[in-house]
C-alpha positions, -999 to 999 in steps of 0.1 A, spaced: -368 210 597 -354 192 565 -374 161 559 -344 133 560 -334 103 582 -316 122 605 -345 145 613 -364 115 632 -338 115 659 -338 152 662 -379 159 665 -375 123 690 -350 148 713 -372 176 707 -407 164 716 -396 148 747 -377 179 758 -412 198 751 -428 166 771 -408 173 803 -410 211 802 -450 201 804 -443 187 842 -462 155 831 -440 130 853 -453 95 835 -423 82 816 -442 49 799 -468 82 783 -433 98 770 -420 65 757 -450 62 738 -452 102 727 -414 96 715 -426 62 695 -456 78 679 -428 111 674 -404 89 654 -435 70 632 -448 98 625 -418 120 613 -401 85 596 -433 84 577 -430 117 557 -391 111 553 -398 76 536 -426 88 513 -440 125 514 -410 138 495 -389 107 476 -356 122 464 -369 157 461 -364 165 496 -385 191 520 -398 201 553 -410 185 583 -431 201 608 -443 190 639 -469 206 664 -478 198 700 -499 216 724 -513 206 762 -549 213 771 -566 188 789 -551 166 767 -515 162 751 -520 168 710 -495 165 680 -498 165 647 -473 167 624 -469 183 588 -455 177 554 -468 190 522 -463 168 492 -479 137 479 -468 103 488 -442 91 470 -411 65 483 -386 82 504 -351 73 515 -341 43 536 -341 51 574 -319 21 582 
C-alpha cells in the first residue's frame, strides 16, 4: 500500500479485520494490536520515504503466538505530517 497518512487508517481496519478472522475473542489484545498497527505504519509515513513517497507493507501470522512486522524500504528521512 502507498506509504501516506491515510494509509495508517487503512492497515488499522485491515489488521483488526485479520485479528477477528483469527477467532481470538480478547478485545483489550486487539486494542493494543491496532495501537502498535498505527505506530508502526505512521512511523514509515513520517520518515522512511520524506516527500518521495513509497510502499508500506505489513505482515501478520498466528502460531502460538500473534506476529507482525511491518516493511518499508528506504532510509530514514522526515516524512509528512499525520495530523
Amino acid at each position: 500500500m502507498a506509504a501516506q497518512p491515510t494509509s495508517v487508517r487503512l492497515m488499522r481496519t485491515e489488521i483488526l479485520r485479520w485479528f477477528h478472522t483469527q477467532g481470538v475473542g480478547d478485545d483489550n489484545l486487539a486494542a493494543g494490536i491496532a495501537l502498535a498497527t498505527s505506530e508502526a505504519v505512521g512511523n514509515v509515513v513520517r520518515h522512511a520515504y520524506g516527500t518521495n513517497g513509497g510502499r508500506v507493507e505489513l505482515y501478520a501470522e498466528r502460531r502460538d503466538a500473534l506476529r507482525a512486522r511491518r516493511g518499508d524500504r528506504h532510509a530514514l528521512s522526515r516524512g509528512p505530517d499525520l495530523g
